[in-house]
LUMDOTOR-714674 format. One record per atom (N, C-alpha, C): atom name; residue in three letters; x, y, z. Coordinates in Angstrom, 2 decimals. Each point is the difference from the previous one (the first is absolute). Example, Ala and Ser with C-alpha at 12.3 -4.5 7.8 and 13.67 -1.06 7.14 Angstrom:
BEGIN
a=N	r=ala	xx=13.19	yy=-5.69	zz=7.80
a=CA	r=ala	xx=-0.89	yy=1.19	zz=0.00
a=C	r=ala	xx=0.90	yy=1.20	zz=0.00
a=N	r=ser	xx=-0.35	yy=1.05	zz=-0.72
a=CA	r=ser	xx=0.82	yy=1.19	zz=0.06
a=C	r=ser	xx=-0.77	yy=1.09	zz=0.73
END
This chain:
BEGIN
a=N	r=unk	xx=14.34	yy=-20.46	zz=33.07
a=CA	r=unk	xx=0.94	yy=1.01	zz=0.48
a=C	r=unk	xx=-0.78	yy=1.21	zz=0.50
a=N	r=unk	xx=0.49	yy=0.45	zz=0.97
a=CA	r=unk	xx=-0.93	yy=1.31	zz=1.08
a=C	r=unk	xx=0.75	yy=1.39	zz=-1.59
a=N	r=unk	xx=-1.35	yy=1.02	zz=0.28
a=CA	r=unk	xx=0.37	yy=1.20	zz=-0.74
a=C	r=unk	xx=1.33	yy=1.20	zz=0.63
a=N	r=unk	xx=0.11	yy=-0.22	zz=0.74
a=CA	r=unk	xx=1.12	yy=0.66	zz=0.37
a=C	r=unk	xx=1.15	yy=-1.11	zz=0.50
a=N	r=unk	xx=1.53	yy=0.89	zz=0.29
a=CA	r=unk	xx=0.95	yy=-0.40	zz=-0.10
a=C	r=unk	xx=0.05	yy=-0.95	zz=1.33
a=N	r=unk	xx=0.97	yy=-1.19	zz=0.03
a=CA	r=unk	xx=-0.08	yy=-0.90	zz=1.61
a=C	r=unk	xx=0.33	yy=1.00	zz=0.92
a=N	r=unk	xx=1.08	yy=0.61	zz=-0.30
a=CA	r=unk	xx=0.70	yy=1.16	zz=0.69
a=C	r=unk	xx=-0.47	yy=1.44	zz=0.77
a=N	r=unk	xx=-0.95	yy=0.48	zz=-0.54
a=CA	r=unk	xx=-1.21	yy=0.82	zz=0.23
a=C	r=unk	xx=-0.33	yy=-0.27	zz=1.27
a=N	r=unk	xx=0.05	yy=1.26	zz=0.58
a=CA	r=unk	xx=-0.93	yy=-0.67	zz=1.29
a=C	r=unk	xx=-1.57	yy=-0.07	zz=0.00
a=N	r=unk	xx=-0.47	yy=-0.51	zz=0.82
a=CA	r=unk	xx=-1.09	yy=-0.28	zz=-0.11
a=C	r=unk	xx=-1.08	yy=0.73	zz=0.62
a=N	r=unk	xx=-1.30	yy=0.66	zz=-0.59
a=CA	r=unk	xx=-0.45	yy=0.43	zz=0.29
a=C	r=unk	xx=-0.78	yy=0.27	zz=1.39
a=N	r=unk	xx=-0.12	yy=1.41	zz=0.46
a=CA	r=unk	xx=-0.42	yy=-0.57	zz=1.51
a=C	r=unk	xx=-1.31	yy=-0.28	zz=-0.05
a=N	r=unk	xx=-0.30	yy=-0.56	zz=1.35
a=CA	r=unk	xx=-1.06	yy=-0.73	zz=0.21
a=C	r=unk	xx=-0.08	yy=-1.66	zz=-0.14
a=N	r=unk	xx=0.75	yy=-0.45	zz=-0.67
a=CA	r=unk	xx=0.55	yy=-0.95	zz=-1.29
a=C	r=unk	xx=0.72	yy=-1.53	zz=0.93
a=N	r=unk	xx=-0.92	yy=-0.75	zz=0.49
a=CA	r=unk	xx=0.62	yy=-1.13	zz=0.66
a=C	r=unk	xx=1.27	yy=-0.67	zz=-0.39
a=N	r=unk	xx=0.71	yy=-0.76	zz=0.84
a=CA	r=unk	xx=1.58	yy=-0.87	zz=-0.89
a=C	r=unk	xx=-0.30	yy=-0.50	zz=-1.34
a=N	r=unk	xx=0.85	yy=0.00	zz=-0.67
a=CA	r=unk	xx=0.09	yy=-0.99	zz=-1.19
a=C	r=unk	xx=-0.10	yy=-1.35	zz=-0.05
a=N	r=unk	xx=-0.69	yy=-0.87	zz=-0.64
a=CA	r=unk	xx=0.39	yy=-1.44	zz=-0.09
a=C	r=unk	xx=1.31	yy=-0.31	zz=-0.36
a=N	r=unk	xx=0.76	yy=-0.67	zz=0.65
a=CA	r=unk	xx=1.39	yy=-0.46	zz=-0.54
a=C	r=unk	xx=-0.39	yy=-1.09	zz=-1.60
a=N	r=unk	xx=1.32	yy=0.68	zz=-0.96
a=CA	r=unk	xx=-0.23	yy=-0.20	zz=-0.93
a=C	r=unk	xx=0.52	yy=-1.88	zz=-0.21
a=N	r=unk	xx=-0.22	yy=-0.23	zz=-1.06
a=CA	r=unk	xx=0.30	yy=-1.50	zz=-0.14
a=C	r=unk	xx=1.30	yy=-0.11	zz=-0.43
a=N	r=unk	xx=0.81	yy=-1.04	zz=-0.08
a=CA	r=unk	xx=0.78	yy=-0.73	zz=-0.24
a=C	r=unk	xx=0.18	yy=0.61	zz=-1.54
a=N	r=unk	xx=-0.98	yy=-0.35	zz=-0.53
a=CA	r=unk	xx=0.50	yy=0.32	zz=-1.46
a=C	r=unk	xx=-0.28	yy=1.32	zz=-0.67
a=N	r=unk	xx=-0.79	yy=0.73	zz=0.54
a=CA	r=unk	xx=-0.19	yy=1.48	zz=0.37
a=C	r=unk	xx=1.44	yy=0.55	zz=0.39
a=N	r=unk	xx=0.73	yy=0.07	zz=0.79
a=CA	r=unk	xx=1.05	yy=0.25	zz=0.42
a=C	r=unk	xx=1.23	yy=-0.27	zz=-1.30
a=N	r=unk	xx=0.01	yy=-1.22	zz=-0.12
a=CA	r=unk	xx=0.96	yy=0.31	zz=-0.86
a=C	r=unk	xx=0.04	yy=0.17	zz=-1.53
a=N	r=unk	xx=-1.24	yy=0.19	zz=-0.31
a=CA	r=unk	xx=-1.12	yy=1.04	zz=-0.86
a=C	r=unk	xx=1.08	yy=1.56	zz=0.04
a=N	r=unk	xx=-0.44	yy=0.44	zz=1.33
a=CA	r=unk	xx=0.32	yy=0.97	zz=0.23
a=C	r=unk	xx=1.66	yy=0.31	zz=-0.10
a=N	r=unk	xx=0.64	yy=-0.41	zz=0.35
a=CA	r=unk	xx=1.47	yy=-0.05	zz=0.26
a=C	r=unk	xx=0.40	yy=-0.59	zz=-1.31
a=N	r=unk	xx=-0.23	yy=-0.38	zz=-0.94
a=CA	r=unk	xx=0.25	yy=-0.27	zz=-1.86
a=C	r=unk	xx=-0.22	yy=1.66	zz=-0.11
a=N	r=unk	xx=-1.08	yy=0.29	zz=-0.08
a=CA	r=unk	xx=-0.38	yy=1.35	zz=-0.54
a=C	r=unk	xx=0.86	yy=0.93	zz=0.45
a=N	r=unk	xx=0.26	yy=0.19	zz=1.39
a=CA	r=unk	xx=0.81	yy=1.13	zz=0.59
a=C	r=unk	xx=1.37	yy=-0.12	zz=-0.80
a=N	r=unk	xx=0.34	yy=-1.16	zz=-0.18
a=CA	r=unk	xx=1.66	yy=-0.59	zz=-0.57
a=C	r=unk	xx=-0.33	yy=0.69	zz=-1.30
a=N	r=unk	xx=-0.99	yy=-0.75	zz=-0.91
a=CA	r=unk	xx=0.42	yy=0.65	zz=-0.80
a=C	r=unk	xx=-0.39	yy=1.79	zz=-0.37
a=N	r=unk	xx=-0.85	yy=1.08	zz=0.69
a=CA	r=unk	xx=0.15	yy=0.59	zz=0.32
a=C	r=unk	xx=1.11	yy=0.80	zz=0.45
a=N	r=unk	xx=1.17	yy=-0.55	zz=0.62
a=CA	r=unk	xx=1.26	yy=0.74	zz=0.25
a=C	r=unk	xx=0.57	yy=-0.25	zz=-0.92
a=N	r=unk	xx=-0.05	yy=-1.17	zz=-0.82
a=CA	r=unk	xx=1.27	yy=-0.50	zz=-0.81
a=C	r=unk	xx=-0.60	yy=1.68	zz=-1.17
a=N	r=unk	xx=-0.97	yy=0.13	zz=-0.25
a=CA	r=unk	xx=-0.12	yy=0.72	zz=-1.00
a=C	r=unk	xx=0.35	yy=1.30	zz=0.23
a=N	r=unk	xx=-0.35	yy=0.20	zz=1.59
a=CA	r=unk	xx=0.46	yy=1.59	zz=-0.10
a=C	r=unk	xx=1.43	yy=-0.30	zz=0.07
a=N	r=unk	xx=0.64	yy=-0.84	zz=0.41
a=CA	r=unk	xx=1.48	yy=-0.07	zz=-0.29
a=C	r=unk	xx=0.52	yy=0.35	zz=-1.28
a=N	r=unk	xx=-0.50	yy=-0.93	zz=-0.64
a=CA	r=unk	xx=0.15	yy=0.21	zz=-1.69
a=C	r=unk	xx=0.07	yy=1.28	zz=-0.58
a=N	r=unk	xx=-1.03	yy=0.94	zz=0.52
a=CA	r=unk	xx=-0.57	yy=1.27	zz=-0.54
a=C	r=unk	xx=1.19	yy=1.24	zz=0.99
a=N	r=unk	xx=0.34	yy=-0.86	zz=1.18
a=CA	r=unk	xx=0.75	yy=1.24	zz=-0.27
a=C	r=unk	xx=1.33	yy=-0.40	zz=0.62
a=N	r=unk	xx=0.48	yy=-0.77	zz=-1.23
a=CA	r=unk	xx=1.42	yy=-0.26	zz=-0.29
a=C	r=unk	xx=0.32	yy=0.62	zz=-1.27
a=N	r=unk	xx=1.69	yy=0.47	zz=0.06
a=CA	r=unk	xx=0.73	yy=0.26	zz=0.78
a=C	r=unk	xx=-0.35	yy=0.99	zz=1.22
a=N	r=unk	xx=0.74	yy=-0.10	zz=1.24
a=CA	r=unk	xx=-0.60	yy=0.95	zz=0.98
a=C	r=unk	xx=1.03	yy=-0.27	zz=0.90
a=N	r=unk	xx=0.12	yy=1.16	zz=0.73
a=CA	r=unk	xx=1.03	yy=0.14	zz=0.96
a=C	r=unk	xx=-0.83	yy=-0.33	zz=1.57
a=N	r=unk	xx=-1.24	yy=0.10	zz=-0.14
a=CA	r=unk	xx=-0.41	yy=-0.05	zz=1.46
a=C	r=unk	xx=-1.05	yy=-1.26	zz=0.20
a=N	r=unk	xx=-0.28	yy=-0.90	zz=0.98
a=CA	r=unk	xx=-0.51	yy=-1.48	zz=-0.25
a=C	r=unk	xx=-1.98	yy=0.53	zz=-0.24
a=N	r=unk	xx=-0.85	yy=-1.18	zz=-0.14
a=CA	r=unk	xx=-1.19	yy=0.45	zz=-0.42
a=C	r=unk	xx=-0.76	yy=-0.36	zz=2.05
a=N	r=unk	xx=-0.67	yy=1.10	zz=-0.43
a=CA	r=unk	xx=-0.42	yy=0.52	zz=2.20
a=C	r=unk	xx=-1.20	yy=-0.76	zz=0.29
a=N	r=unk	xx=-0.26	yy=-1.00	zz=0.70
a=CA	r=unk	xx=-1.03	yy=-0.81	zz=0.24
a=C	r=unk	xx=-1.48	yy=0.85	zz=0.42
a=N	r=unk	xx=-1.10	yy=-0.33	zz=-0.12
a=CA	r=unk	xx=-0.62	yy=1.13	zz=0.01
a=C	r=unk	xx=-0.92	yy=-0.38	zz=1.90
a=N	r=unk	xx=0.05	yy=0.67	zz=0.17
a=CA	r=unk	xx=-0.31	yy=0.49	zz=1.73
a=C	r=unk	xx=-1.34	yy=0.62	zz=0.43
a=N	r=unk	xx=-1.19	yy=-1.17	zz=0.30
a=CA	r=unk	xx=-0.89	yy=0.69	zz=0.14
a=C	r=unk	xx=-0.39	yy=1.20	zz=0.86
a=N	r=unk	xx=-1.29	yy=0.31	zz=-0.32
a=CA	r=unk	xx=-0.02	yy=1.61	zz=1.18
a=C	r=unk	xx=-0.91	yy=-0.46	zz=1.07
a=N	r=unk	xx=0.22	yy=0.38	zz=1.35
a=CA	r=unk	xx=-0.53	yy=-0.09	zz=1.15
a=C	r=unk	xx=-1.71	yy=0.35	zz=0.14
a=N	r=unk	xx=-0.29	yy=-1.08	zz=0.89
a=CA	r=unk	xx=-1.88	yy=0.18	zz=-0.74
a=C	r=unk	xx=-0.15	yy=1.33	zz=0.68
a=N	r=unk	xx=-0.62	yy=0.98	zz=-0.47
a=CA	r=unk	xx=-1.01	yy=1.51	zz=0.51
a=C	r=unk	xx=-0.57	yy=-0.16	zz=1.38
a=N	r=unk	xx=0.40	yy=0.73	zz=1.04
a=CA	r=unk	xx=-1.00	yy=-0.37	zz=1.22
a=C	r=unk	xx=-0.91	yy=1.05	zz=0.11
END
């Protein structure tokens, strides 16, 4: 697993990424699931839904 987040942009200078594998991927997408399920959990009861998180635009 890379030290920073998939989401992160990537540092400049910093060639494409290798596309991740098959099982890498849904590696990833278990974790995110359960990741929401928990912040769900944590903040239930709640009147407002839990906000997907939105990366930030790389620095030019």
């Amino acid at each position: 697993m890379a030290s920073r987040d998939r989401k992160d942009p990537p540092p400049p200078g910093s060639g494409p990424c290798e596309p991740e594998a098959p099982h890498e991927r849904r590696e990833r997408k278990e974790h995110e699931s359960r990741n929401q399920d928990e912040a769900l959990e944590e903040t239930f009861p709640a009147s407002d839904p839990v906000s997907p998180f939105v990366p930030a635009k790389v620095p030019k």
